[in-house]
C-alpha positions as CSV (number, residue, x, y, z in Angstrom):
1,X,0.0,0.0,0.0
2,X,2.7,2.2,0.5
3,X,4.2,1.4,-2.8
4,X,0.9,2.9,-4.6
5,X,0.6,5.4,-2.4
6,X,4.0,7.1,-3.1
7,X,3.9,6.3,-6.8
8,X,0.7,7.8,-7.0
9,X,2.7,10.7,-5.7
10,X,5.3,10.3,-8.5
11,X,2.4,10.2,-11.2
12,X,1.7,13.3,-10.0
13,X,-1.6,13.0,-8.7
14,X,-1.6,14.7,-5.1
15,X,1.9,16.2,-3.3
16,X,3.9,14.4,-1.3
17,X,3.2,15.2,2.6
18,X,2.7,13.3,6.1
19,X,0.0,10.5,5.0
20,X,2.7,8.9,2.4
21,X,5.9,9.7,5.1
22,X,3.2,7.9,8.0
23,X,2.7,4.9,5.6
24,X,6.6,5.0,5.3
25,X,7.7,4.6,8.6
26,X,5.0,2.3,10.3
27,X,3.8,0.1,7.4
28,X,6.3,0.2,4.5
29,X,9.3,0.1,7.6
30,X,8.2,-1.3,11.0
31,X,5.7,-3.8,9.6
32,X,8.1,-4.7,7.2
33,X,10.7,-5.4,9.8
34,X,8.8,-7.1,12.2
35,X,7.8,-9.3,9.1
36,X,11.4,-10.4,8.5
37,X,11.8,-10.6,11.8
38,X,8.8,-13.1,11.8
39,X,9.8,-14.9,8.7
40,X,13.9,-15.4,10.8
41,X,12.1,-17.1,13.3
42,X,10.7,-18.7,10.4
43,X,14.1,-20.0,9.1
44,X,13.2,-18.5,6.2
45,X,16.5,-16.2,4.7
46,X,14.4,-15.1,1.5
47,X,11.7,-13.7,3.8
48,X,13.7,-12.1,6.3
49,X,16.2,-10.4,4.0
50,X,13.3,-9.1,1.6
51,X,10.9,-7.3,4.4
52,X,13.9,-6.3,6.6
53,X,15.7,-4.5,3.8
54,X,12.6,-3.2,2.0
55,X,11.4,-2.2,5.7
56,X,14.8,-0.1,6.6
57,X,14.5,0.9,2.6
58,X,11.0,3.1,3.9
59,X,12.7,4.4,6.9
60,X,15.5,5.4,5.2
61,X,13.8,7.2,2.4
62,X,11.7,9.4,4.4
63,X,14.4,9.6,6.8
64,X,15.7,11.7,3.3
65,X,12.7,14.0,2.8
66,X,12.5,14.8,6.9
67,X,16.0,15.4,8.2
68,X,17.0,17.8,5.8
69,X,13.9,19.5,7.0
70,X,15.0,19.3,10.3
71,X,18.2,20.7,9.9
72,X,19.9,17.5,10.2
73,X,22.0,17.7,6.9
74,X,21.1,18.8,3.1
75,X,18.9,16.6,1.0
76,X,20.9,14.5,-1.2
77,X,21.7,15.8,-4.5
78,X,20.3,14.1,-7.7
79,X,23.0,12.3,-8.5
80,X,23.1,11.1,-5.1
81,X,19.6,10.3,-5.4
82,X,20.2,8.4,-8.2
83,X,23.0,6.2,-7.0
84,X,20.7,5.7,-3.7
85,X,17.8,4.3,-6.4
86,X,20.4,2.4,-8.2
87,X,22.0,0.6,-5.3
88,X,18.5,-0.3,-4.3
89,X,17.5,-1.5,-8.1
90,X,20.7,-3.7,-8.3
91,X,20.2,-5.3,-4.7
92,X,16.0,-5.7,-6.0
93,X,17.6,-7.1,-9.1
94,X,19.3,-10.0,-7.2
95,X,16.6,-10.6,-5.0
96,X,14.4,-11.0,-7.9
97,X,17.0,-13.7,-9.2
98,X,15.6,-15.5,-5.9
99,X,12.1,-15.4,-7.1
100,X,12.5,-17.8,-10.0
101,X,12.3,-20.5,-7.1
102,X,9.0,-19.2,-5.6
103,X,6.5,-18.2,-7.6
104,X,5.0,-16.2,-10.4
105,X,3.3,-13.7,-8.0
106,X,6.5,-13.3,-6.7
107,X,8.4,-12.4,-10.2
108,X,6.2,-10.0,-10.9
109,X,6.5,-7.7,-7.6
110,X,10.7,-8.2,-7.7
111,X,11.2,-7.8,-11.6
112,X,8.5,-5.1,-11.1
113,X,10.4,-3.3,-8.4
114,X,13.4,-3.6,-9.8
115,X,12.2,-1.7,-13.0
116,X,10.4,0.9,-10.6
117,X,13.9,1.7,-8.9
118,X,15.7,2.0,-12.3
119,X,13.3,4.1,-13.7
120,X,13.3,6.7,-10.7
121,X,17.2,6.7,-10.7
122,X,16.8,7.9,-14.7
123,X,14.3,10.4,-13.9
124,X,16.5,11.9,-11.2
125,X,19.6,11.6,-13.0
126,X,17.7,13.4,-15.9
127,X,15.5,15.5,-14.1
128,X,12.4,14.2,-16.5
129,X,9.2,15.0,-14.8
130,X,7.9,12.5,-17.8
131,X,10.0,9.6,-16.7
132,X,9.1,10.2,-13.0
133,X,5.7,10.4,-14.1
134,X,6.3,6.9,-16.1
135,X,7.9,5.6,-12.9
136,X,4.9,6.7,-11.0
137,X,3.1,4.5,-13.1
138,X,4.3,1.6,-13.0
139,X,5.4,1.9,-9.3
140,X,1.6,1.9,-9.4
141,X,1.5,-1.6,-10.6
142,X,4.2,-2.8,-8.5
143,X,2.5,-1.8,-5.7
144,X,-0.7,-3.5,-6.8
145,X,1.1,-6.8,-7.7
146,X,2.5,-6.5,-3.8
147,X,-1.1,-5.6,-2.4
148,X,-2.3,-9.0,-4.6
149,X,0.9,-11.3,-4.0
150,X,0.2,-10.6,0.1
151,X,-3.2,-10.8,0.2
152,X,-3.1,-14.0,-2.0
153,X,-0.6,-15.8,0.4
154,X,-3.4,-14.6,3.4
155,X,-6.4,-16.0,1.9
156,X,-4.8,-19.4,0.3
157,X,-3.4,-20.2,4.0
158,X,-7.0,-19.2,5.8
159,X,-9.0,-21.4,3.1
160,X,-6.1,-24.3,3.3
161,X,-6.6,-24.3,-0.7
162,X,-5.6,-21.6,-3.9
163,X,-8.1,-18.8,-3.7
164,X,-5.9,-16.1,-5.7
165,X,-3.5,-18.2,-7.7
166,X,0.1,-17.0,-7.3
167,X,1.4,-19.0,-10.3
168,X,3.5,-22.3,-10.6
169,X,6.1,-23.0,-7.8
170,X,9.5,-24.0,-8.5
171,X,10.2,-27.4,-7.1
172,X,14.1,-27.2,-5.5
173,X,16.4,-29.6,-7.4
């Protein structure tokens, strides 16, 4: 939700302000961490590293739109910005690379996201309010392939059988 929420932002359909930063900290950053959390207990590495990264992703990203505010440091530049997005797409990229063993539902939100953080790293590097706009988009999408993937994985495990299909599962070797 917070996905769609801030990329709604980016296609330039309402200003940025404290709903989308809210979202950012508590559901797109603590419930994500307390989700990998969760999902170590779990034993599961895949889970853990995807919603603790992802998690510290949100709180680090608004922690870039608030502290300058706050006089703690200058915003980053857009270059900066860029190489923040890019770090973030190749890391996305890899984890995506992990997906091909899961499942469709899966592939789509990674390969999805990692397009999402290329894209926004070429609109900042170019300063196109067209490609941020694009980005917005399909950061859109992403978000909505998330929104499905989760709530798919919820209503299969309550129902013990496939309510929202998530696609074929890759048998390990």
């Amino acid at each position: 939700m917070t996905t769609v929420l801030l990329n709604l932002h980016n296609a330039g359909l309402f200003p940025l302000g404290s709903m989308i930063l809210a979202m950012g900290i508590f559901y797109g950053g603590l419930a994500q961490v307390t989700a990998g959390i969760m999902e170590w207990k779990k034993g599961n590495t895949f889970g853990t590293t995807a919603f603790c990264s992802f998690g510290f992703f949100w709180l680090t990203l608004v922690a870039l739109i608030v502290f300058p505010q706050m006089g703690w440091g200058n915003p980053p530049s857009s270059i900066g910005m860029a190489a923040y997005l890019i770090m973030w797409g190749i890391f996305t990229g890899v984890m995506f690379i992990g997906t091909l063993k899961v499942n469709r539902a899966l592939q789509v939100v990674f390969g999805s996201l990692t397009l999402l953080f290329f894209l926004l790293a070429i609109a900042d590097i170019t300063g196109s309010a067209t490609m941020k706009q694009i980005a917005g988009y399909e950061g859109i999408i992403c978000g909505l392939s998330a929104i499905y993937a989760a709530l798919a994985q919820v209503l299969n495990e309550i129902f013990n059988k496939t309510i929202a299909p998530l696609g074929p599962v890759s048998k390990p070797e």
